[in-house]
TIKEDO-996284 format. One record per residue: z, y, x of N, C-alpha, C in turn; residue number from 1; residue in one letter. Coordinates in steps of 0.02 Angstrom, whole numbers, plus 32768, in hexadecimal, padded with zeros to 4 digits. Example, Ala and Ser with C-alpha at 12.3 -4.5 7.8 and 13.67 -1.06 7.14 Angstrom:
REM TIKEDO-996284
{pt {8186, 7EE4, 8294}, {8186, 7F1F, 8267}, {8186, 7F5B, 8294}, 1, 'A'};
{pt {8162, 7F90, 8282}, {8165, 7FCB, 82AC}, {818A, 8002, 8285}, 2, 'S'};
This chain:
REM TIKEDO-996284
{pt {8914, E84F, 60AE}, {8924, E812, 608C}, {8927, E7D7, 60BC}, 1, 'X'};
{pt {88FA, E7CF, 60E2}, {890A, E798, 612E}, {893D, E79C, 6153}, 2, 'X'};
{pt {8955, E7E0, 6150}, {899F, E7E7, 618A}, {89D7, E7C7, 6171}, 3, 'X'};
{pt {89D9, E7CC, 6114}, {89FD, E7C5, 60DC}, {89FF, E77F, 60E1}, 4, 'X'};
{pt {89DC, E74D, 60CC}, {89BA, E70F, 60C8}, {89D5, E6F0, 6126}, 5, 'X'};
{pt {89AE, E71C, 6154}, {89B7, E6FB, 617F}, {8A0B, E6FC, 619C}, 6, 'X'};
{pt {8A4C, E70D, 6191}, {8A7D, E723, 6190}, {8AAC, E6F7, 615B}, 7, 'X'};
{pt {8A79, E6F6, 611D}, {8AB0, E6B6, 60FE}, {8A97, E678, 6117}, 8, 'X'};
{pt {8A5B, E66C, 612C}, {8A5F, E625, 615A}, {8A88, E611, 618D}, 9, 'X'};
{pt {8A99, E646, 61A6}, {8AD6, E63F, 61E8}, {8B1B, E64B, 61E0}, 10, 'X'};
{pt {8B1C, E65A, 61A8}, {8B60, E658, 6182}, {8B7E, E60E, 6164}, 11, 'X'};
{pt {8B44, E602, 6147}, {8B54, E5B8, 613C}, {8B59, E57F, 6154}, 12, 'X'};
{pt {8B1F, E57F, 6185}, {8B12, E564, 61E3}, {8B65, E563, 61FE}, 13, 'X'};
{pt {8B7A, E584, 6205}, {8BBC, E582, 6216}, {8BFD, E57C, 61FB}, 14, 'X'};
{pt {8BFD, E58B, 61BB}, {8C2F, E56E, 6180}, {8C23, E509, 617C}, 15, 'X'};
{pt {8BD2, E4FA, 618B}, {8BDD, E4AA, 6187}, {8BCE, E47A, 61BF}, 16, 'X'};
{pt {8BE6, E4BC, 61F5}, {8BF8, E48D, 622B}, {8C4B, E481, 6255}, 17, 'X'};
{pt {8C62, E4A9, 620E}, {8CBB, E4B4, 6232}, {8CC8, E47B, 623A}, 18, 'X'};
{pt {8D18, E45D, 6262}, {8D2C, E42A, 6240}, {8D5B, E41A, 6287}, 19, 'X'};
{pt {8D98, E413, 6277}, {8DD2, E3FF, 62A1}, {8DDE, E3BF, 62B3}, 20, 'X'};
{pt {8DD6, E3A2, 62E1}, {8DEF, E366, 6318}, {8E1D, E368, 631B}, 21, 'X'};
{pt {8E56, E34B, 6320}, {8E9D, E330, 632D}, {8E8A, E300, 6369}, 22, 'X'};
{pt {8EC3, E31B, 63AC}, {8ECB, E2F2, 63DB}, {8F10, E2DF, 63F8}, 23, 'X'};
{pt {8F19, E292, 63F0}, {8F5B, E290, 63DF}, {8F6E, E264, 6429}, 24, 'X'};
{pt {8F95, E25E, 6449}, {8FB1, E234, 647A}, {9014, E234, 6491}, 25, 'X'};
{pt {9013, E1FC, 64B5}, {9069, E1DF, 64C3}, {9060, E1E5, 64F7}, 26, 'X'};
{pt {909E, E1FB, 650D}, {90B5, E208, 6549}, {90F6, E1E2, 655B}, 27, 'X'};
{pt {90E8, E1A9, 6597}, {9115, E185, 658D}, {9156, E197, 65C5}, 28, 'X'};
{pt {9195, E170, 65B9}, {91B4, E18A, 65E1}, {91C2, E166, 6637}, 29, 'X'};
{pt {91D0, E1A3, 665D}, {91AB, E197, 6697}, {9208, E192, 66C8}, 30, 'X'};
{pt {9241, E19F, 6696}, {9278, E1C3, 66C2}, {92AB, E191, 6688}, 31, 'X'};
{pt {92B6, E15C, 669F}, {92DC, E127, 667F}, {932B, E125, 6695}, 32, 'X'};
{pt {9355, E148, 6665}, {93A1, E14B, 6670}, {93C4, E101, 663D}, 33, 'X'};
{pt {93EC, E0DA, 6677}, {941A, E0A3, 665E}, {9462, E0A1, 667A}, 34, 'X'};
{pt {9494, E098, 6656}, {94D6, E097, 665A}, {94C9, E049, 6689}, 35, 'X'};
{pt {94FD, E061, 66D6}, {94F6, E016, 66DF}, {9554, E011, 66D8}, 36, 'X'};
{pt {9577, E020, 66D8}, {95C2, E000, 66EE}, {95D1, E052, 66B3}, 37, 'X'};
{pt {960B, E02D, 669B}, {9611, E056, 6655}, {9666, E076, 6685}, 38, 'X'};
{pt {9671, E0A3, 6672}, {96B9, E0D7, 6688}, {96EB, E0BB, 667A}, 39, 'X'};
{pt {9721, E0B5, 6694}, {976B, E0C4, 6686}, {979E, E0D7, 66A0}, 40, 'X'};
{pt {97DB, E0FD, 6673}, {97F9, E134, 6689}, {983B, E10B, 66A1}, 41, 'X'};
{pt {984C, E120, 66CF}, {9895, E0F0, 66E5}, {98DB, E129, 66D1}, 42, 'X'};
{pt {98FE, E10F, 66DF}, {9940, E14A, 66B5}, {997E, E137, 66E5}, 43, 'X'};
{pt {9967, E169, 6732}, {9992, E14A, 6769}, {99DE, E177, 6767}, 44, 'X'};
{pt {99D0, E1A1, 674C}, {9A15, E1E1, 6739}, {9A1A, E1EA, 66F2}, 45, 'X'};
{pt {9A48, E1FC, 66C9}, {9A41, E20F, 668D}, {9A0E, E23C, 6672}, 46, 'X'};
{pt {99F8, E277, 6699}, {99F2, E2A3, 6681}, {9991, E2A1, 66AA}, 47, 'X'};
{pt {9987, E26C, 66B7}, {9945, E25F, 66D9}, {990E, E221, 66DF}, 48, 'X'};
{pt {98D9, E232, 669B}, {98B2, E1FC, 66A4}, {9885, E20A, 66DB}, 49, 'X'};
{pt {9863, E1DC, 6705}, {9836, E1CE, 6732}, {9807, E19C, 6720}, 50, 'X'};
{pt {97D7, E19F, 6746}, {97A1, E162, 6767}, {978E, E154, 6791}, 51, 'X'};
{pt {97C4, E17A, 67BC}, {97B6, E150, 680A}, {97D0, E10B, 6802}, 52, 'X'};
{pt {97B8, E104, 683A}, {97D6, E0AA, 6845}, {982F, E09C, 684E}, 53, 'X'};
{pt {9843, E0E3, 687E}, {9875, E0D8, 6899}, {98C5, E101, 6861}, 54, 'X'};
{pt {9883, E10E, 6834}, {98C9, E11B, 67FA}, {98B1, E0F1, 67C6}, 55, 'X'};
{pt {989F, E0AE, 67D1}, {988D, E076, 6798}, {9869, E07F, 676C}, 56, 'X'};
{pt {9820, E0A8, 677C}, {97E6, E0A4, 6757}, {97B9, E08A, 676A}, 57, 'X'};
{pt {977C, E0A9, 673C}, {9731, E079, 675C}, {970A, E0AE, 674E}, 58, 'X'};
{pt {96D6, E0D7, 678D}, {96B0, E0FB, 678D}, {9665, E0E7, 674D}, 59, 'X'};
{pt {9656, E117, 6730}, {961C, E10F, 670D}, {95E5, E115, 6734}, 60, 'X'};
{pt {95B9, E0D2, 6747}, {9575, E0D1, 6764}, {9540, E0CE, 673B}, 61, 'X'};
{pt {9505, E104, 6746}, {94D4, E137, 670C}, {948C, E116, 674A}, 62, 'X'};
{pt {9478, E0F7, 673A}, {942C, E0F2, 674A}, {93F3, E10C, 673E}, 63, 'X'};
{pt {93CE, E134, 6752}, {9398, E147, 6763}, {9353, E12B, 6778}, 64, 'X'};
{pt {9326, E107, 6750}, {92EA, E100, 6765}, {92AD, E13C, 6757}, 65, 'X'};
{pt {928F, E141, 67A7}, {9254, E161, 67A6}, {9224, E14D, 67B9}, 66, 'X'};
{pt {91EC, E15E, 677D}, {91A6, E12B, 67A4}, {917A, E16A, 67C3}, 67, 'X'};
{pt {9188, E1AC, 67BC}, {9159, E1D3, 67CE}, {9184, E20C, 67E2}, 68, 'X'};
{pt {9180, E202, 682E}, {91A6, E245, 6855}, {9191, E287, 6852}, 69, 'X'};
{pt {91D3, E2BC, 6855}, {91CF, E2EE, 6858}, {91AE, E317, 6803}, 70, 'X'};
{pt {91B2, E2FC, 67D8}, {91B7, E2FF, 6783}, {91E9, E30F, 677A}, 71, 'X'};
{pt {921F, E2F8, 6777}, {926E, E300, 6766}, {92A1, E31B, 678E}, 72, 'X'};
{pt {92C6, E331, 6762}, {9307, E326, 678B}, {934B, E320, 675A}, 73, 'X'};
{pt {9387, E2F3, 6768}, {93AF, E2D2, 674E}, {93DB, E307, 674A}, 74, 'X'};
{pt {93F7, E317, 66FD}, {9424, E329, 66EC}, {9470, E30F, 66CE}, 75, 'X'};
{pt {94A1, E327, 6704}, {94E0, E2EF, 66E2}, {9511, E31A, 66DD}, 76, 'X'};
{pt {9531, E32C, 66AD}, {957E, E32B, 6688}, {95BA, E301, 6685}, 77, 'X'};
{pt {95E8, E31A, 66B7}, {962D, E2F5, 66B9}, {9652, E300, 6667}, 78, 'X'};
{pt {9684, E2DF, 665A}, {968F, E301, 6626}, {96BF, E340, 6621}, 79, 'X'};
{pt {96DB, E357, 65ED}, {96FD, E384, 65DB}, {9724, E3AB, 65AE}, 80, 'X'};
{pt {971E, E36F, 6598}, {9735, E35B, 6546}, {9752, E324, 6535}, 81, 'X'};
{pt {9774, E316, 6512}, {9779, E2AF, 6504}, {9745, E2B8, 64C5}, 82, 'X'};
{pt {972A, E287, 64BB}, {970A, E26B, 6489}, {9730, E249, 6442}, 83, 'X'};
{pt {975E, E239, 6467}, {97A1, E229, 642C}, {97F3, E22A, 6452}, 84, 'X'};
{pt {980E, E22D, 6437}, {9852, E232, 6445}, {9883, E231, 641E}, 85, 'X'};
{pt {98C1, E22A, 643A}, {991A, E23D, 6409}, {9905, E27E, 6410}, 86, 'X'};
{pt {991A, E29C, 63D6}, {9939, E2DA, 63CA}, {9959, E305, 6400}, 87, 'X'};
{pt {9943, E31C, 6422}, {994C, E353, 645E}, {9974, E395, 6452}, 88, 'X'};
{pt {99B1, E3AC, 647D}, {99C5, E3F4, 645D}, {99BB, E424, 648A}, 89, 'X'};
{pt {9993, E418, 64D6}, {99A2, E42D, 64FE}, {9959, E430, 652F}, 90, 'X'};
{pt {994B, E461, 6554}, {9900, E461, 6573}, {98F9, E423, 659D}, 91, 'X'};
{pt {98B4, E417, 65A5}, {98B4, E3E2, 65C6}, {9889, E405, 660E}, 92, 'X'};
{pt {9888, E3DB, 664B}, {9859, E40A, 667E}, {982B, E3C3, 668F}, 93, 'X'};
{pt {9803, E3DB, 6694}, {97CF, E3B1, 66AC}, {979E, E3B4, 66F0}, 94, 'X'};
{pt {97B1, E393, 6731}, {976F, E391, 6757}, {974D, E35D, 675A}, 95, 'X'};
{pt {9721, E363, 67A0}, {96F7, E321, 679D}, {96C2, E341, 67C4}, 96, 'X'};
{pt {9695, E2F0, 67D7}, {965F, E308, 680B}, {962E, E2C4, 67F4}, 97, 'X'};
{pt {95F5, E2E2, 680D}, {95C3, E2A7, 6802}, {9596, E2A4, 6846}, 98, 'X'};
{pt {957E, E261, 6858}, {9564, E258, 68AA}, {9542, E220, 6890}, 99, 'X'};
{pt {950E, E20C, 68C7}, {94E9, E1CA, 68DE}, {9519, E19C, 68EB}, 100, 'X'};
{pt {9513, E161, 68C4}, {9536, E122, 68D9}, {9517, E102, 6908}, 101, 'X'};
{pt {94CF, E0F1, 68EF}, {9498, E0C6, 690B}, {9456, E0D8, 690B}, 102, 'X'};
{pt {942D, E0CC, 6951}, {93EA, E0D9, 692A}, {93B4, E0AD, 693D}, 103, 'X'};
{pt {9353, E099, 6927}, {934C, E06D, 6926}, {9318, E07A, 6970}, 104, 'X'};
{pt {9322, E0BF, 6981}, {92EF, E0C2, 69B2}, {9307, E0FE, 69D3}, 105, 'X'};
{pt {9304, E106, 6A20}, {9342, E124, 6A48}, {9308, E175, 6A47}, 106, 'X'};
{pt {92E9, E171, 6A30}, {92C3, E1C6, 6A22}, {92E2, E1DE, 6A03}, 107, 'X'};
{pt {9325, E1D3, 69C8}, {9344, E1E7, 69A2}, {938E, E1F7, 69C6}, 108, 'X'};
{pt {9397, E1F6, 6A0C}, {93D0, E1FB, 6A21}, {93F2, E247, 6A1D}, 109, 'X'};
{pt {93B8, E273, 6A0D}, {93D4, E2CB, 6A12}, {93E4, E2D0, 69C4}, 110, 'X'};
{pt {93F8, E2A0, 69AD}, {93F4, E2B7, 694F}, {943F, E2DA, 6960}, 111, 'X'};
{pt {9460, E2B8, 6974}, {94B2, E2EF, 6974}, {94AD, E32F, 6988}, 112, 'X'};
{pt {948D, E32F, 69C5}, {9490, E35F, 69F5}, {9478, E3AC, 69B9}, 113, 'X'};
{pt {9434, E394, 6990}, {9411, E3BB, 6978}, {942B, E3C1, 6937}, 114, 'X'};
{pt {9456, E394, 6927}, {946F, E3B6, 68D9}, {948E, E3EB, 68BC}, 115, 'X'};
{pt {948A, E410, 6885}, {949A, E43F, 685C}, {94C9, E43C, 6840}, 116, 'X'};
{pt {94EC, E474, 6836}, {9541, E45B, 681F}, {954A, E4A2, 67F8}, 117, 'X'};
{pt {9560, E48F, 67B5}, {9570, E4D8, 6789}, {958F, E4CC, 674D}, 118, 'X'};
{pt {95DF, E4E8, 6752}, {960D, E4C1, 6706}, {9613, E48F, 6708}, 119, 'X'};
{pt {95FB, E447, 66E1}, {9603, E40A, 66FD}, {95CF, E3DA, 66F4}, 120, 'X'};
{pt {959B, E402, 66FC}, {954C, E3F2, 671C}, {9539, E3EA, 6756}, 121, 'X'};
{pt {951F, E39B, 6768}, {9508, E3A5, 67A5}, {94A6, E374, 67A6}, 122, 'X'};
{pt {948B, E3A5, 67D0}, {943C, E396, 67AF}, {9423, E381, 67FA}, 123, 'X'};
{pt {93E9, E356, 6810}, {93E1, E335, 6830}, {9387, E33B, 681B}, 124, 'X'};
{pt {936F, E356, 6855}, {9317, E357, 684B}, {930C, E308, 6876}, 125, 'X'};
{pt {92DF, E2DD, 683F}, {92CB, E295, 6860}, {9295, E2A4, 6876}, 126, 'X'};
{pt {929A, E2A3, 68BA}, {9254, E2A9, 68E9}, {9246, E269, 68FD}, 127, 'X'};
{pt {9254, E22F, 68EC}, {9245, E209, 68F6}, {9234, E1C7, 68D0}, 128, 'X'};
{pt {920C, E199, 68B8}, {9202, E16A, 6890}, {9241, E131, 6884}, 129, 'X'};
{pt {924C, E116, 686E}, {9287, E0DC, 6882}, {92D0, E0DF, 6838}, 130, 'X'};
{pt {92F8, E0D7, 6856}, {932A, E0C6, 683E}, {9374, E0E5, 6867}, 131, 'X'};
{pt {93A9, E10D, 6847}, {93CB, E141, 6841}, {9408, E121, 6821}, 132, 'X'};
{pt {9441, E121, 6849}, {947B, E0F5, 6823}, {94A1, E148, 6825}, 133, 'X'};
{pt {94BE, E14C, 67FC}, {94F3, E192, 67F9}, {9545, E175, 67EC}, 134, 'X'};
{pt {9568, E193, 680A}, {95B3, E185, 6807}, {95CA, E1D0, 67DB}, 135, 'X'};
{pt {95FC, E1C4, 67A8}, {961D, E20C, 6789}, {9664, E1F5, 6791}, 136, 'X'};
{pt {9689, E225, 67AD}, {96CC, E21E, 67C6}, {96F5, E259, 6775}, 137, 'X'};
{pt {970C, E248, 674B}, {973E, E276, 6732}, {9776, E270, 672A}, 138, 'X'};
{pt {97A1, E2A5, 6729}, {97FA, E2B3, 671B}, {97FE, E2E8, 66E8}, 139, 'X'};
{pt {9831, E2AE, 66BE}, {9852, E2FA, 668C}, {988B, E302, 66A3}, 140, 'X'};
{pt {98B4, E32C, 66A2}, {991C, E335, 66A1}, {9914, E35A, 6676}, 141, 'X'};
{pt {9944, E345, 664F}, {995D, E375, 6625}, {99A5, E398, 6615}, 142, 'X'};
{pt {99A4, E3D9, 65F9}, {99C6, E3F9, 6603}, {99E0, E416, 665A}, 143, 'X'};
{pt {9A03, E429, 666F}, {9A42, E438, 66B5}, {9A6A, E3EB, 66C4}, 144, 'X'};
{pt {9A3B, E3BC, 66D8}, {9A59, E381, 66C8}, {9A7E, E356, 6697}, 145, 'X'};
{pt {9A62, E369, 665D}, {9A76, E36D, 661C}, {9A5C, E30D, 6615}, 146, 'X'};
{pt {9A82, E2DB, 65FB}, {9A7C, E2A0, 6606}, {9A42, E29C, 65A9}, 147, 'X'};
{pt {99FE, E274, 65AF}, {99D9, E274, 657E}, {99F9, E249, 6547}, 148, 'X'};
{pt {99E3, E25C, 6506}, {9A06, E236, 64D1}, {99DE, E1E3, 64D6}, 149, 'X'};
{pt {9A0B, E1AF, 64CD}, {99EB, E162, 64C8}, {999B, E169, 649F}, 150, 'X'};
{pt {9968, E143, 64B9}, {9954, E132, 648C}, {98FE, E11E, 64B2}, 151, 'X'};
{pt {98D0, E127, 64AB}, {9887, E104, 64A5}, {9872, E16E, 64B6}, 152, 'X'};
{pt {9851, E161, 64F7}, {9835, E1A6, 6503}, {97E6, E18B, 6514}, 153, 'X'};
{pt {97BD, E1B4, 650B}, {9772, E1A1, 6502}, {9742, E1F2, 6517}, 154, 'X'};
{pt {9727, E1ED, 6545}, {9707, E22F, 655E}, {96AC, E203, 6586}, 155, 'X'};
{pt {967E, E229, 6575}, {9626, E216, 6588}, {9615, E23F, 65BB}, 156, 'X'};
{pt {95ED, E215, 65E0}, {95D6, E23D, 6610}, {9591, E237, 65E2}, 157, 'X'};
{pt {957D, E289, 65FE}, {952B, E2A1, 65DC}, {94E6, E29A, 6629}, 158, 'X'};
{pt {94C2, E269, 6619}, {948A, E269, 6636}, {945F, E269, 6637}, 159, 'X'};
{pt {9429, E299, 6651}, {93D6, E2B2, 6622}, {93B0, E2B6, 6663}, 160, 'X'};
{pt {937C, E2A5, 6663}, {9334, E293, 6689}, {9309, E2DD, 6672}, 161, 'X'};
{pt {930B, E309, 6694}, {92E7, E341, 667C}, {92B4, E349, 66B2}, 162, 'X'};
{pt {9270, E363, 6687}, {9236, E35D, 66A2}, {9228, E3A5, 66B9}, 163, 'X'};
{pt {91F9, E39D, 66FC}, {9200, E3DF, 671A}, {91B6, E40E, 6703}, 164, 'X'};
């Protein structure tokens, strides 16, 4: 009868000492992406928008702040798609490249050298604290020199701060 007795005391001993804590915290962000100079496509041939300079565009500059090196690394997407367009009957081809414009501290000078390139991804490990200007160069032609229909063409570059 004591083993009995002494057994529901410790049964209950421990049924009224349960009891769940919640621990809750923010995590703030450490890998700050800002559009500085917004894109545009120049239309130096019929059949060819650009954003170089020298076919009358304006490169898209993608900023990068990092306050804590070697956390991240920058993921960027040329495009490859329009986002809007005329009515198209015909494939479109798309390249493009993405590079360092500027940077805020010359430890960051191997970011080209060391970048990743796959489809039209190019990823960039920030080993260094500072500030990261990115240049994205894209071209569509369309069709076999096929001249584009008039109108308002609209394509995004994709840029993500991914944590390592």
């Amino acid at each position: 009868m004591k083993i009995i007795f002494s057994l529901l005391a410790t049964i209950v001993a421990f049924s009224a000492t349960a009891n769940e804590t919640p621990i809750e915290g923010t995590v703030e962000a450490k890998c700050v992406i800002t559009t500085d100079t917004t894109g545009v496509y120049g239309n130096p041939v019929p059949y060819k928008l650009s954003n170089a300079a020298t076919d009358g565009g304006v490169l898209p500059i993608i900023r990068y702040d990092v306050i804590s090196a070697n956390y991240y690394k920058a993921s960027i997407d040329y495009p490859i798609e329009f986002t809007s367009a005329p009515t198209l009957t015909d494939t479109v081809t798309w390249t493009g490249d993405v590079s360092v414009a500027d940077t805020s501290d010359t430890g960051m000078s191997g970011y080209d050298t060391n970048k990743v390139e796959f489809n039209n991804t190019t990823e960039f490990e920030l080993t260094v604290a500072g500030s990261t200007w990115f240049k994205v160069d894209s071209t569509a032609e369309y069709g076999y020199q096929k001249a584009f229909p008039a109108g308002t063409y609209s394509a995004v570059v994709s840029a993500e701060c991914v944590a390592l």
